[in-house]
N, C-alpha and C positions, 0 to 999 in steps of 0.2 A: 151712348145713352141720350146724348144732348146736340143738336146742332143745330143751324139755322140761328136768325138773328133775335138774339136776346137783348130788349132796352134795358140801358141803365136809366131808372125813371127817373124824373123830379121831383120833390116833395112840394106841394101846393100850400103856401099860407094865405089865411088872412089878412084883412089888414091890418090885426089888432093878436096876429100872430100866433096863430092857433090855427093844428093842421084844417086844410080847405078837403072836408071828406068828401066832399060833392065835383070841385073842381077836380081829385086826383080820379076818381071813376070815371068824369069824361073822358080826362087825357089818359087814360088808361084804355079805356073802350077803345078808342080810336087805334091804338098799338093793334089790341086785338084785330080790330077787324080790318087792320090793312094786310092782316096775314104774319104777323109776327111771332117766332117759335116758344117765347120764353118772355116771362118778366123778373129784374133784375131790382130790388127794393134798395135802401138806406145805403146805397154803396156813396162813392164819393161825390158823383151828380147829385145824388140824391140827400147831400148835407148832412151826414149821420152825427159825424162829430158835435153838431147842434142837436140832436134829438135827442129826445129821454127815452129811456128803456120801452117805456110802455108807448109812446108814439110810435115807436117800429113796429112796435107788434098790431096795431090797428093800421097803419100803412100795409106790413103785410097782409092782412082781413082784408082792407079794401082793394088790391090787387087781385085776391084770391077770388072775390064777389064778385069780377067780372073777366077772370082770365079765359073762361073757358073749358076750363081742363088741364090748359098750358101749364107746365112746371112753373112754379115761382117762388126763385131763389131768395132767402135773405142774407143779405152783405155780415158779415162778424169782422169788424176792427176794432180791438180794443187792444189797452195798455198792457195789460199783464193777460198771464195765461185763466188765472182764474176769475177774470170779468169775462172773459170769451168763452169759456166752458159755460160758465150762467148763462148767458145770451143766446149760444148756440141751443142750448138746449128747451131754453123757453122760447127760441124760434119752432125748433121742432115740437114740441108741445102746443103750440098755434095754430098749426098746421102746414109748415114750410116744405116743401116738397126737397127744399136741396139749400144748399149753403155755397156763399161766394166768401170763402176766407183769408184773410191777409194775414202777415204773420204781426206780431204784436208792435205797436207802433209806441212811440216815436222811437223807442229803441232800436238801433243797431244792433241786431242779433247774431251770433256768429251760428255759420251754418249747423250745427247739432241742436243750437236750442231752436234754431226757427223749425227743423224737421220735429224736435219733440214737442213744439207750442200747434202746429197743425196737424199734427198726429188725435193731441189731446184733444183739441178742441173736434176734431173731426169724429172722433170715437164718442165723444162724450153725448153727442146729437144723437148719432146714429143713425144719417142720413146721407144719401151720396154728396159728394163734394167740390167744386171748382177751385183749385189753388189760382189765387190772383198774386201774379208775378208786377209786381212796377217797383222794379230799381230805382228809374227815373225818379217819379215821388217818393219815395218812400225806402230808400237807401237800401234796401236787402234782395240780395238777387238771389231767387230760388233756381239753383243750378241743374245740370243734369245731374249730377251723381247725388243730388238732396231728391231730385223726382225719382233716382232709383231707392234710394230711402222712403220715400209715401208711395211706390208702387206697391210693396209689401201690403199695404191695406185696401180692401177692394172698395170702399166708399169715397174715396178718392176717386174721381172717376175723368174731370177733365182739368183741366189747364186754361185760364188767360193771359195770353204772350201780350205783356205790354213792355217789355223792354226797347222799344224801339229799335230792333233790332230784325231786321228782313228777315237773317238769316236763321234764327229761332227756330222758325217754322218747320222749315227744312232738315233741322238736326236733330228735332224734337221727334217729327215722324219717321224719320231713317231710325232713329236708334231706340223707339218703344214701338213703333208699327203703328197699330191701332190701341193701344194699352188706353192711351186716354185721350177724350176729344180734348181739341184745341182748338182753342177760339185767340180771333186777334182783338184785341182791346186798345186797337189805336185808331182811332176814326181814318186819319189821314193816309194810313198804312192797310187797310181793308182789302181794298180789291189783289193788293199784290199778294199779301198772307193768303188769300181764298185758291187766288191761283196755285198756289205753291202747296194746298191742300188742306187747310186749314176747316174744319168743320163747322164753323158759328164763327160767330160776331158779336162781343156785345159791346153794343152803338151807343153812343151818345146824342148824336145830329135826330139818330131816329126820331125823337121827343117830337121833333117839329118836322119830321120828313118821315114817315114814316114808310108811306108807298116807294118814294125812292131807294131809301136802304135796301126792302124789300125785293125790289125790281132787280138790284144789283146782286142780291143775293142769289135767287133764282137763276136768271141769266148766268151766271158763273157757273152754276150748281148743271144746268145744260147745257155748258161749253159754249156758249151765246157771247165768246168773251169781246170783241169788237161791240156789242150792243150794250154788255155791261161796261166797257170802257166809255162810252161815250156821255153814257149819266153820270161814272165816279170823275170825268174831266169836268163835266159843267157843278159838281158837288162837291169837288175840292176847294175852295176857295170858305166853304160853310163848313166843311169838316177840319180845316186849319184852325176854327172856334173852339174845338175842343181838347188842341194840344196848347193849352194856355195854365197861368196860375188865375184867369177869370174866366175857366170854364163853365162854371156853374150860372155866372150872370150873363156868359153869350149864350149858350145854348137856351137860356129861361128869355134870353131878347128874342132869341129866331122863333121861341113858343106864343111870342106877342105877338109877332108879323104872322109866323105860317096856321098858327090854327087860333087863333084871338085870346088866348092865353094871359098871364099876369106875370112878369117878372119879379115878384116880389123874393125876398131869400131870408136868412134868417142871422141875425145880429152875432157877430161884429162884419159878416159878408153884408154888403150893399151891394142894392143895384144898380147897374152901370149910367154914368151920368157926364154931361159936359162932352169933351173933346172925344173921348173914349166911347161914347154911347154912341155917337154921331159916325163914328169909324165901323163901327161894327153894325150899325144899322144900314149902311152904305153897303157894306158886304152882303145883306141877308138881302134887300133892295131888290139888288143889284139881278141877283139868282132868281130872285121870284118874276124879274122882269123876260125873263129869257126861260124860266122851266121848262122842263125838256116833257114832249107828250110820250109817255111811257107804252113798250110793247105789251102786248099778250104772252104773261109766261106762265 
């Protein structure tokens, strides 16, 4: 149902901290029109845990005013199961085309409730659905035999593998076939998941690179994999940005360097400064100095 590379967007403030609806339609356009399959809203780039109910919902509005057509999913993390049913469903009610769901945070959920807390919230929308898997952050690993539990429901439809874990991929598609797309959710881990069969992407780096994700994505998708290897070698070093606990403030620096962008974020996150800002600007620098001229794909 879903594949190709879906951002995980940014959310745009002011200065004075109130969403920037002008600044997220540009940086949103430009996704669009570099060829990108999907827009991914208030997921963890995108600072939800700082947003109020009703800001997601005009974030999702302002994605939708210029997606194209594109699907555009709205992120569901919340505490309990019935903040997530509300949400979901006033996503749907919005107009969300699909849902990107986590199981209920901060809790540690033992496998039965996390299957029946994304079940609920999945049924409650009524709209197809991406289970977002990060053990890493977020302590609960949605296993195979919990995905043979949400197969039973056909709105469940793909999977994001962020467990950092290569071999995911591979075990995921041997043992449901094609039952549901799978996307890798690890910026640094991208091109090896694509290899290995993986059908989407959703990027983080893209925000600020958007034609390169692209380019890689393609290239892989036409077995062009020597031509996509050579762009994910010079765009590793930018996608190592987003395996961090300051993701959100590099990925918002590389959007001030690569498309003139604002790093601003939203309280108690700051933006990066001092020793730390100078590190990671060296990095984005560094890439912009040597970018690679992109094939025809």
């Amino acid at each position: 149902m879903w594949q190709g590379v879906f951002p995980a967007v940014t959310t745009k403030f002011t200065d004075d901290d109130r969403l920037d609806r002008a600044e997220m339609e540009r940086c949103f356009a430009l996704q669009v029109e570099a060829g990108v399959d999907g827009l991914i809203v208030c997921g963890s780039l995108g600072e939800a845990m700082a947003l109020e109910p009703e800001e997601k919902l005009e974030i999702l509005a302002i994605a939708k005013s210029v997606s194209s057509g594109r699907p555009v999913l709205m992120t569901v993390c919340e505490s309990s199961t019935r903040r997530a049913v509300s949400a979901a469903q006033a996503a749907a009610k919005a107009g969300a085309d699909g849902l990107m769901v986590l199981p209920g945070v901060p809790y540690k959920s033992a496998p039965h409730e996390t299957v029946a807390h994304l079940l609920a919230v999945t049924r409650a929308a009524g709209v197809p659905t991406m289970i977002y898997n990060n053990p890493v952050a977020y302590g609960v690993d949605v296993t195979q035999p919990m995905f043979e539990a949400l197969a039973v429901e056909p709105l469940v439809v793909a999977m994001k593998e962020s467990t950092d874990d290569i071999r995911r991929v591979s075990e995921v598609i041997s043992h449901f076939g094609d039952r549901f797309d799978v996307f890798t959710g690890v910026d640094n881990l991208a091109l090896e998941s694509l290899v290995m069969g993986a059908t989407g992407w959703v990027a983080g780096l893209v925000v600020a690179f958007p034609k390169e994700t692209v380019a890689i994505w393609k290239l892989a998708q036409a077995g062009r994999i020597e031509e996509a290897r050579a762009i994910y070698r010079w765009f590793r070093p930018l996608l190592d940005l987003d395996v961090s606990t300051n993701l959100v403030q590099n990925i918002k620096r590389a959007e001030v360097h690569a498309i003139r962008s604002n790093d601003r974020c939203r309280a108690p996150r700051m933006a990066l400064s001092g020793a730390e800002s100078e590190r990671v600007d060296a990095v984005i620098r560094a890439a912009l100095d040597c970018r690679p001229a992109l094939p025809n794909v």
